[in-house]
C-alpha positions as CSV (number, residue, x, y, z in Angstrom):
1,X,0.0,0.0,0.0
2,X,2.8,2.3,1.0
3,X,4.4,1.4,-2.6
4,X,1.2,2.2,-4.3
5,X,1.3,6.0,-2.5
6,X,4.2,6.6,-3.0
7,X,4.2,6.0,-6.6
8,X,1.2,8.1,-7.1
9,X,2.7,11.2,-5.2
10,X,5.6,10.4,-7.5
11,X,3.1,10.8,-10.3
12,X,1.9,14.0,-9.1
13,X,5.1,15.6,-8.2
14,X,6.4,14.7,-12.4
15,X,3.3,16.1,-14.0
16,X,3.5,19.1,-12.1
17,X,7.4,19.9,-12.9
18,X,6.7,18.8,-16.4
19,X,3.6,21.3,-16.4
20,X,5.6,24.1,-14.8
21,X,8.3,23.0,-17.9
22,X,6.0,23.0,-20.2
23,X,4.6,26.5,-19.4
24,X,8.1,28.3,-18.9
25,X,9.5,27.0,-22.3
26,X,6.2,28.4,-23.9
27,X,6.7,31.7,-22.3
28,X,9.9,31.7,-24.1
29,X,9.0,31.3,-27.1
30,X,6.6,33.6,-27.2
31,X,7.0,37.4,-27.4
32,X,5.3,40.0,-24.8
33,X,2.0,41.3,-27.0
34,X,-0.5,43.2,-25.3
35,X,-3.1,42.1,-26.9
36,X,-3.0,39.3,-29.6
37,X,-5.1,36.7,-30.7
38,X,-5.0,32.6,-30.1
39,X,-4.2,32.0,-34.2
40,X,-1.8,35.3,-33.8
41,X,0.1,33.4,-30.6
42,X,0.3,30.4,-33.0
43,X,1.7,31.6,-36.0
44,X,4.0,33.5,-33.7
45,X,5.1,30.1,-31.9
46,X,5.5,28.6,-35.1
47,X,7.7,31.4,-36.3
48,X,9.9,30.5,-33.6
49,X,9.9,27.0,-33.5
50,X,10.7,27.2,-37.5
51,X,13.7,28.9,-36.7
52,X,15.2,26.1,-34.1
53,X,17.1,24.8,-36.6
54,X,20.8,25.0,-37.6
55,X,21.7,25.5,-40.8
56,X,22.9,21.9,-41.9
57,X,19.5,20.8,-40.5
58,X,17.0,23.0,-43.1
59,X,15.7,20.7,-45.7
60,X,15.4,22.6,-49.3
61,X,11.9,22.3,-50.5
62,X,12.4,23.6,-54.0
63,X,9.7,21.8,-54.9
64,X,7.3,23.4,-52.7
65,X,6.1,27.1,-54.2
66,X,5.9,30.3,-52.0
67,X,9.3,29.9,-50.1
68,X,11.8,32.5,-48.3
69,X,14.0,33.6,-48.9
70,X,14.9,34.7,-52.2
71,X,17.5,36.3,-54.5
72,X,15.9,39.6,-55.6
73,X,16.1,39.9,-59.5
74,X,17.1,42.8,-61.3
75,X,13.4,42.7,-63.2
76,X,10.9,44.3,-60.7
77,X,7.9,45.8,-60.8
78,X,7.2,49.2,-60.0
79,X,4.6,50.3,-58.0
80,X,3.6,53.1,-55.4
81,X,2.4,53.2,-51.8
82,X,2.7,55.1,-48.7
83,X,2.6,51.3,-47.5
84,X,3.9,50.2,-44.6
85,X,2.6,52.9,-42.2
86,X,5.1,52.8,-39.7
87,X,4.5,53.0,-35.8
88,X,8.0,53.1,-33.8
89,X,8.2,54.0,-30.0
90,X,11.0,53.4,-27.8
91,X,10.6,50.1,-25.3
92,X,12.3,49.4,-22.5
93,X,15.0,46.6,-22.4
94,X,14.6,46.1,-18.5
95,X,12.3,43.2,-19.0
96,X,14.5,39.9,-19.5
97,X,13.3,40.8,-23.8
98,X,17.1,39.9,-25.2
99,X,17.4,36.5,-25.8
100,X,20.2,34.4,-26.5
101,X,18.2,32.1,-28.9
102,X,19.9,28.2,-28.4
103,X,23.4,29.7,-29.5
104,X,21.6,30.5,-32.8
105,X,20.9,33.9,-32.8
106,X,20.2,37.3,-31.2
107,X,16.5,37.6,-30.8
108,X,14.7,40.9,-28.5
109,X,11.0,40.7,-27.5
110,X,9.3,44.1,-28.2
111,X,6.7,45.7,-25.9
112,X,4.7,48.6,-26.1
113,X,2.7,50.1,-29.1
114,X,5.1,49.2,-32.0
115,X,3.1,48.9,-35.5
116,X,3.1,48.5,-39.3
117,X,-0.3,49.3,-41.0
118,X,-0.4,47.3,-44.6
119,X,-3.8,48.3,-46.2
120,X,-5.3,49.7,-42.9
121,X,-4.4,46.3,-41.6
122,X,-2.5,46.5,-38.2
123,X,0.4,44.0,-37.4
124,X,2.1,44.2,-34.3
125,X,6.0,44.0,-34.0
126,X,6.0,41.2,-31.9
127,X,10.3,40.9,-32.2
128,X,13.4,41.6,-34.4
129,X,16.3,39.0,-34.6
130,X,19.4,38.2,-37.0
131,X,20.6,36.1,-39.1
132,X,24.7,36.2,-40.0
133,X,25.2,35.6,-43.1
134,X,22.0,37.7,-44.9
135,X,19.2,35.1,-45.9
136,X,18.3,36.7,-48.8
137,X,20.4,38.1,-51.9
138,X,19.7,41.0,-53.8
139,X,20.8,40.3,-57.4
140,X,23.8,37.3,-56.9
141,X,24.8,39.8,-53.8
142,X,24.5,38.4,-49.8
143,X,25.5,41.1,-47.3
144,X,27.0,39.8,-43.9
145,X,23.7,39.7,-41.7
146,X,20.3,40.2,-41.9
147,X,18.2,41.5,-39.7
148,X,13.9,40.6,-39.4
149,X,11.4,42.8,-37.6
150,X,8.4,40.1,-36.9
151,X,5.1,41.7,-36.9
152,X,1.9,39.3,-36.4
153,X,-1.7,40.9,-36.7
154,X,-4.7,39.6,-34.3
155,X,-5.8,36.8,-36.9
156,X,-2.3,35.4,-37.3
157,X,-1.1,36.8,-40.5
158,X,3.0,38.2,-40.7
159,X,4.7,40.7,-42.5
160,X,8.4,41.0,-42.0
161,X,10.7,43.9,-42.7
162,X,13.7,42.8,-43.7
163,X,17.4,44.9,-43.4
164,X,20.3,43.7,-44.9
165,X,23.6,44.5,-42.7
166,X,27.0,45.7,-44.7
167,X,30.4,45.3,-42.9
168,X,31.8,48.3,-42.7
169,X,35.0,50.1,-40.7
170,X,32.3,52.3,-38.9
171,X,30.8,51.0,-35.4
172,X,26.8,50.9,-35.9
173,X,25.9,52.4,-31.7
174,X,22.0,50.6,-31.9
175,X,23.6,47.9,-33.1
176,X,26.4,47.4,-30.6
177,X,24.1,48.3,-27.6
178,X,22.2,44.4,-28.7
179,X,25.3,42.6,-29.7
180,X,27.5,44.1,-26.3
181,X,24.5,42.8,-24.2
182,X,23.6,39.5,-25.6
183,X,23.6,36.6,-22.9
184,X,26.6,34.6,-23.3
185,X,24.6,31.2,-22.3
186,X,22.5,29.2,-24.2
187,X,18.8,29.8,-24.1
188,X,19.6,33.0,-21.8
189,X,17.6,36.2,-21.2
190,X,19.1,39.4,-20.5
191,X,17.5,43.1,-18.9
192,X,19.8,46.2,-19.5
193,X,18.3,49.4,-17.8
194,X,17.2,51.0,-21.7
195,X,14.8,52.2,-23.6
196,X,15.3,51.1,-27.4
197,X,14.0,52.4,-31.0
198,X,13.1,49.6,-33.5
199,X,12.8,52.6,-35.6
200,X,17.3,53.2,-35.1
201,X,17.2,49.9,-37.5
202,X,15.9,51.2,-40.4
203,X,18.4,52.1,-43.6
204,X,18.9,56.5,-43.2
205,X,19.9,57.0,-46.9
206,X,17.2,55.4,-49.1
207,X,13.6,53.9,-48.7
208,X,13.7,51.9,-51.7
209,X,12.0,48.6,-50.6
210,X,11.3,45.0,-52.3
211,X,7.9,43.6,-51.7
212,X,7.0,39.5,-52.2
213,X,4.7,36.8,-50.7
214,X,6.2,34.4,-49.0
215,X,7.0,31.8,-46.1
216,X,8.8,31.4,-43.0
217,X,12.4,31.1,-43.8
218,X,12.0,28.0,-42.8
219,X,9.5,25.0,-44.4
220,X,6.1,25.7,-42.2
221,X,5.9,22.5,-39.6
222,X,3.7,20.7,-41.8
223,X,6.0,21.1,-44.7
224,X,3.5,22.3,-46.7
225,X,3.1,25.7,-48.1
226,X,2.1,29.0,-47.2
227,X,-2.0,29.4,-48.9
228,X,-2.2,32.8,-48.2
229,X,2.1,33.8,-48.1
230,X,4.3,35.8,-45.8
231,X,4.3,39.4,-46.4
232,X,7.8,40.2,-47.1
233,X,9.5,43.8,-47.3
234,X,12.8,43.7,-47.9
235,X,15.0,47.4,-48.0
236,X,17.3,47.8,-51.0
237,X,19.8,50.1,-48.7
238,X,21.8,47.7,-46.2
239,X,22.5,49.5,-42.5
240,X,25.8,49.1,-41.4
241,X,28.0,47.0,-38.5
242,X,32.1,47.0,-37.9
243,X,34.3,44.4,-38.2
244,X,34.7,44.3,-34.6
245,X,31.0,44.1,-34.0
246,X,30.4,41.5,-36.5
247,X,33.4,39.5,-34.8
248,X,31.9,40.1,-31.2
249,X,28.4,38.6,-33.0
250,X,30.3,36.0,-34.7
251,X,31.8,34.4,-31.6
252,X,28.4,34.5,-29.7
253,X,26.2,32.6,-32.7
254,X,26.7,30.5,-35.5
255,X,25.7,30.6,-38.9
256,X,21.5,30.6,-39.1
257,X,20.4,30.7,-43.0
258,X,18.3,28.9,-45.5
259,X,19.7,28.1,-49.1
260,X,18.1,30.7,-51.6
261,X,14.9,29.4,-53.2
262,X,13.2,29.3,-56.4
263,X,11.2,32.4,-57.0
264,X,8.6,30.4,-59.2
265,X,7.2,32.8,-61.4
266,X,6.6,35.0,-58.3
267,X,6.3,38.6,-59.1
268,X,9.0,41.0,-56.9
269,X,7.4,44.7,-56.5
270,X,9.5,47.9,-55.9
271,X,8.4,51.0,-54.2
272,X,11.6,53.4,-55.5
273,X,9.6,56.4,-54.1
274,X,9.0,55.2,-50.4
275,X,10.1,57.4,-47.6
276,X,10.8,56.5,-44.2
277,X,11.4,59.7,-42.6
């Protein structure tokens, strides 16, 4: 009889921990929204999950149509919008909201009212991470990172901006604030007593921007793709980072990038007349 109790509160005691695990990894994974939607936290999770993998593990679906990332071609199409409207306040960083993703990348959580409107539709910029070397390529050319700004609207739909990130001899001070705080463990969070602009990302010279539909930069978890696509905006004019910076970056993660995929008879849009400022 004793046996039999003491298994059962041995039961009790493991479902609790792994309850209490279960919760604390999902709180990881997803980013601080004030107010978001159950299909919004899912297609966020998924954006994260789809990003677990290192780069020897991404299988390339050619095959599969709608995929990210891309090389931009020199044949675009032109067209016009004040599109994306673009909300930017400064966040605080004193909320554990840097992230040391798995030794893969720099990831922050964003709080506060930061926004994109695309068509009057409101997506939330849930979090910005990087990718060293760029994921895509803009006409045969990769740039030495990349850096995404997630944004998830309340029915689950994502657009991503997209910045490429030039080495060059000058030091990049947004930049460096991120990379000289990044935890140095594995799956570690980090609070620094600032208050950030996702806005300090953005190129300062040109507004030039490439717009596609298309998927996680990773296959979705079903492996199956993307019915209504990714809204992608990618900015022709890369932002800078040092040598020194990229070397500090280098040491803390790995490479995290997908081989380039087909573009399919996708059509690439430019907006040479967009202004950021």
């Amino acid at each position: 009889m004793k046996k039999v109790f003491g298994l059962a509160l041995a039961m009790i005691v493991f479902y609790g921990c792994s309850k209490e695990n279960s919760s604390s990894n999902r709180s990881k994974l997803q980013a601080p929204i004030n107010t978001i939607s159950t299909k919004a936290e899912l297609a966020l999770l998924n954006f994260d999950l789809s990003h677990s993998s290192k780069k020897s593990g991404f299988p390339n679906l050619g095959d599969l149509s709608g995929q990210t990332p891309i090389d931009i071609p020199k044949e675009t199409k032109n067209f016009e919008s004040k599109d994306p409207v673009i909300h930017y306040e400064r966040f605080s960083l004193n909320n554990n909201n840097i992230e040391n993703h798995k030794g893969e990348y720099l990831k922050v959580f964003v709080t506060g009212e930061n926004y994109i409107t695309i068509r009057g539709k409101r997506y939330d910029l849930a979090q910005f991470h990087f990718h060293r070397d760029s994921e895509h390529a803009l006409r045969g050319k990769r740039y030495a990172m990349e850096v995404h700004l997630v944004h998830v609207s309340t029915d689950g739909k994502i657009a991503v901006l997209g910045m490429f990130i030039q080495e060059t001899r000058r030091e990049n001070e947004k930049l460096g604030i991120l990379i000289n705080n990044s935890p140095l463990v594995y799956n570690g969070l980090q609070s620094i007593p600032f208050n950030y602009n996702p806005f300090d990302l953005l190129p300062k010279t040109s507004g030039k921007y490439y717009s596609y539909n298309g998927s996680l930069t990773t296959p979705n978890l079903d492996f199956a793709p993307n019915p209504d696509g990714l809204s992608w905006i990618v900015f022709d004019s890369p932002i800078h980072i040092s040598a020194n910076q990229l070397t500090k970056y280098s040491d803390l993660f790995g490479e995290n990038v997908r081989v380039l995929q087909p573009l399919a008879g996708r059509t690439v849009w430019s907006n040479p007349e967009y202004r950021i400022r």
